[in-house]
C-alpha positions, 0 to 999 in steps of 0.5 A, a space after each residue: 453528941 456526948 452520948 455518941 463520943 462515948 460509945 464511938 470511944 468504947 467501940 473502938 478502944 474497950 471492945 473484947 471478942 470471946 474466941 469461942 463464941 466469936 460475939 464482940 461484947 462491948 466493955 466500959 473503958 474502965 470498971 465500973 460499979 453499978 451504981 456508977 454506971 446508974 450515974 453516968 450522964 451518957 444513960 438515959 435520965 429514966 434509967 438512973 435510978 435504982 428500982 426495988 426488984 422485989 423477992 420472987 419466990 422458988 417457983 411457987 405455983 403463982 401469984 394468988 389473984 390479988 397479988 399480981 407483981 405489977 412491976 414484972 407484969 406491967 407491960 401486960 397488964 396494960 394488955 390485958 388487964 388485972 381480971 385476964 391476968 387473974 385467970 390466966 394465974 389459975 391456969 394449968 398448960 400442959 405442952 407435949 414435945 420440947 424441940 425447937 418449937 415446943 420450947 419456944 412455946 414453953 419459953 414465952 408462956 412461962 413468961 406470961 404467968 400462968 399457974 403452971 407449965 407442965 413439960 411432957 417429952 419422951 424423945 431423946 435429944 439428938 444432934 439434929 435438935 441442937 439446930 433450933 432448941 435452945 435450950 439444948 447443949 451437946 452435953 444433952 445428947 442422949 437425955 430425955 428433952 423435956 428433963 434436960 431444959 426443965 432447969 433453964 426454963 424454970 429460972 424464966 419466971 419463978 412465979 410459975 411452977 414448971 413441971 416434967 412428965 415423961 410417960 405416954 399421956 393418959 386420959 385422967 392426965 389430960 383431964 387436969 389441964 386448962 390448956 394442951 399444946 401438942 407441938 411433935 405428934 403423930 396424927 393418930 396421937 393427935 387424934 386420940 388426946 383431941 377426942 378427950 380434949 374436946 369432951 372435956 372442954 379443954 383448949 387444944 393447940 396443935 403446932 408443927 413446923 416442916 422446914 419453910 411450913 407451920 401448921 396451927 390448929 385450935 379447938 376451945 372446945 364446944 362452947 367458948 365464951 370471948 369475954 373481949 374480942 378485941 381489947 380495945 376501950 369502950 367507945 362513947 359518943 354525945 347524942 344529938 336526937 333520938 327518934 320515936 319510931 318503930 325502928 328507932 334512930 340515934 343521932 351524934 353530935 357531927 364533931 366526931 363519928 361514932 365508931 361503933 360497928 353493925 352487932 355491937 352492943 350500947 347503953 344510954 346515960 344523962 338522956 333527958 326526956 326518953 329517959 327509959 333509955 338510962 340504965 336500959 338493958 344493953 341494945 343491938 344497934 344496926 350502923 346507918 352512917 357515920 353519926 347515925 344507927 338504930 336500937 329497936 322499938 323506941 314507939 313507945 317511949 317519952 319524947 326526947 328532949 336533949 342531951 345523953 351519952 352513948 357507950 359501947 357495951 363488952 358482950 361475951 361472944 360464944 365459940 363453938 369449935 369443931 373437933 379436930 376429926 371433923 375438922 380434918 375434913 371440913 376445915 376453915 383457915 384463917 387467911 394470913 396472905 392474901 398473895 397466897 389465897 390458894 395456899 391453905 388447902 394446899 399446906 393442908 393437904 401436903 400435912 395430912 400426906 405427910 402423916 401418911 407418908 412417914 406411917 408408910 414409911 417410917 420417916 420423913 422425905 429425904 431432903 431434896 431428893 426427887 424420888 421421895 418427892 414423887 412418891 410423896 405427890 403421887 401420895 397426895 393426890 390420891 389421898 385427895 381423889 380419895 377425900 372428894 376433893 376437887 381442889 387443882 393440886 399445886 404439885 410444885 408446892 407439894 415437891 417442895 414440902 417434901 423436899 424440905 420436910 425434913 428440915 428445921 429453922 430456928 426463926 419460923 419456930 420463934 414465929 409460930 411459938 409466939 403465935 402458939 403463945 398468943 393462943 394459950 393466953 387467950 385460951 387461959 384468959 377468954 381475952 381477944 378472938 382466938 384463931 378459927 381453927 387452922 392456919 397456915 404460913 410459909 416462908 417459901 421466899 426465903 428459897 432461891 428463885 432457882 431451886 436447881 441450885 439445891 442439891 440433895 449433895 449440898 443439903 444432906 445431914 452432915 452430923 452438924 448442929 446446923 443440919 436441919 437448917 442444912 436440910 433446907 438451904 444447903 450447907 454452901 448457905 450454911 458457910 455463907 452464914 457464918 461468915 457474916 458481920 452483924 451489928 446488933 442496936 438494941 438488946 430489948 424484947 426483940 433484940 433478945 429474940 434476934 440474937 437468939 435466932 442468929 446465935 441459932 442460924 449460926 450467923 457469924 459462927 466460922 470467921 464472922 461476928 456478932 457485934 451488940 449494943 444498948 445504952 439501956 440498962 435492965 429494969 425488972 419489967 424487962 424480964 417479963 419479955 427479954 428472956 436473956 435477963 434474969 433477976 440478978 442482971 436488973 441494973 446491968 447495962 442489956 448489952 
């Protein structure tokens, strides 16, 4: 009750709205120092204490292997453990294209702590960017992407050493990299780094997002070896009795299954009587029930007497990867919606048009525009014809690719850039299966039910930050947006991500607010993942 008077109280008296930003932010009712506000009884008792924040250096390379900060890193390394963490430190990423998604890619894997990110771009910054990037400013008009939120970046994690390069991307280049995320080329591009990548055993990654689309296309080269397919701990279970047979067959206590799982691996320990299953070489099991499974040829064993304990046995797992040309044709999806089963195909087709499309025509369908749309399905499907492919064209789907093509959202961009993320740690620490190869999403329900209320009018560019969203959902959406009053509770690691994509979308912006609070106080385990805080923020409270 006290905790809830005191914010009411602050909500209504000591609440201060920046008119250029139109963002309530809530202030105390009178100064505070941070020490006072460590101790004031409305915070949590977790947060009253002060933490050491540690020195972290001018973005060094990165920690040596045995120096892993535990107190940025101690939420991921409850993840992925000190070995992942290791190796993902010896860790080069290079990431080609710094737009909306690109950044986001940048952003999460510089917070993860790898070696070094190095930041290729040889666009400009133009209006159209200000929409999703951002880490872009009208003042960065006319400057080179990558060069202009290399220092925005670079204050994220000062552990990792953050780079700029902007010439066209070589073979030698290429070649010192453990990882290369490729988030705004053309296919013939895409095609020639994949050629090099996969004969060098380098991961790819190769990301785009057209309006409501996103594409995600892995290749960890010829022969990638899981160290941890899942990330999970060991399961271990008492034995009941092994049989002495040809196939034989273990047996566990009835109080609890087992867990195990048909192809997975065990060792034996404290069997009396077989004892020539302690210390053996790992075995292959064959699940047979609950309690049960078999482990192969015991005939020739001692007679099982009692007792013993079984443990699951982390065997590495070897992958191996098409290259992207062969893949291109023969490629295999990672089903995310099982509503949309006939989706991935489709999305693929519509993608592989779209490189053909802006090839023949120098740019992209215009949004909403039915002519475009025609030439881009009639493109289609003779592409497909062409392919040998049988597939039943969605050609509604395909109209609609094309008619928001030309669009960029911010939130869809976030998503993928943490898909993307999630893909280079694996790639950099061989921990938890990577995506095999392509995956597609869509947000297609983020449209009206009747497209007819989209017109090519209410959705052209209007030279507004906001016109790649615009290009999706129309500029009447755009001002319904802005109208908008939301309270935000909660400024941690999605609470950061929300306001960011509301900041982005431009909720609140024209007569609206953005109201945010948290109770909570910044720790510096916090700036491993709430990429609003830097270091000098630990101790303030998040909102």
């Amino acid at each position: 009750t006290k905790s809830l008077a005191y914010h009411y109280q602050k909500f209504i008296s000591g609440a201060t709205l920046s008119s250029k930003t139109n963002w309530l932010i809530e202030r105390p009712l009178c100064p505070m120092s941070s020490a006072e506000v460590v101790d004031n009884s409305v915070d949590p008792p977790a947060k009253k204490r002060k933490f050491a924040t540690g020195d972290m250096a001018q973005n060094r390379s990165s920690c040596s292997n045995e120096d892993i900060d535990e107190g940025l890193y101690s939420r991921q390394l409850y993840v992925l453990g000190h070995d992942a963490m290791r190796r993902m430190a010896t860790s080069d990423v290079l990431i080609s294209g710094l737009g909306g998604l690109g950044v986001e890619v940048a952003k999460n894997v510089i917070l993860g702590g790898v070696k070094s990110v190095t930041l290729h771009d040889e666009a400009v910054c133009k209006v159209a960017d200000l929409t999703s990037q951002f880490y872009l400013a009208e003042t960065d008009i006319g400057k080179n992407r990558a060069e202009a939120c290399l220092q925005q970046l670079s204050e994220l994690n000062t552990y990792v050493l953050i780079k700029v390069y902007t010439e066209l991307l070589s073979d030698c280049f290429i070649k010192q990299f453990r990882v290369v995320v490729l988030t705004d080329s053309t296919l013939k591009e895409q095609l020639r780094i994949a050629e090099i990548t996969h004969a060098n055993d380098i991961a790819l990654i190769i990301a785009d997002t057209k309006g409501l689309f996103a594409q995600v296309f892995c290749d960890f080269g010829k022969d990638f070896t899981v160290v941890d397919t899942t990330g999970e701990n060991p399961v271990s279970a008492m034995i009941a009795s092994v049989s002495k047979e040809i196939e034989g067959v273990v047996t566990c206590l009835d109080d609890t299954h087992h867990g195990l799982q048909d192809g997975d691996y065990v060792s034996f320990s404290e069997v009396l009587g077989m004892t020539e299953l302690n210390g053996c070489e790992p075995k292959k099991i064959n699940v047979l029930g609950p309690y049960t499974f078999s482990i192969g040829d015991t005939s020739g064993y001692s007679e099982y007497i009692r007792g013993g304990i079984v443990t699951q046995m982390k065997m590495p797992k070897v992958m191996h990867f098409k290259s992207l040309e062969e893949s291109l044709n023969e490629p295999e999806f990672v089903l995310t919606d099982f509503s949309k089963l006939d989706r991935p195909p489709q999305i693929h087709l519509a993608y592989r048009a779209l490189h053909k499309y802006v090839e023949e025509n120098g740019e992209l369908p215009k949004p909403w525009n039915q002519v475009d749309a025609d030439a881009f399905v009639s493109l289609a499907k003779s592409m497909s014809l062409n392919g040998g492919n049988d597939t039943e064209l969605n050609s509604d789907l395909l109209q609609t690719f094309s008619k928001i093509s030309a669009g960029n959202v911010a939130p869809l961009n976030a998503t993928v850039g943490g898909i993307i993320a999630q893909e280079v740690m694996k790639a950099c620490s061989g921990k938890f299966g990577p995506i095999f190869q392509w995956l597609y999403l869509d947000a297609l329900e983020c449209l009206p039910l009747d497209l007819t209320e989209l017109t090519e009018e209410d959705c052209k560019a209007t030279g507004s930050r906001y016109d790649g969203q615009i290009a999706v959902l129309g500029n009447a959406f755009q001002q319904r947006l802005g109208a908008l009053k939301y309270f935000v509770v909660g400024a941690g690691a999605i609470g950061c991500e929300l306001l960011k994509n509301f900041a982005m979308m431009g909720i609140g912006a024209e007569g609206g607010q953005v109201t945010v609070t948290d109770m909570d106080l910044i720790e510096k385990s916090n700036l491993n993942r709430q990429f609003l805080f830097r270091p000098s923020d630990v101790q303030r409270p998040k909102s």
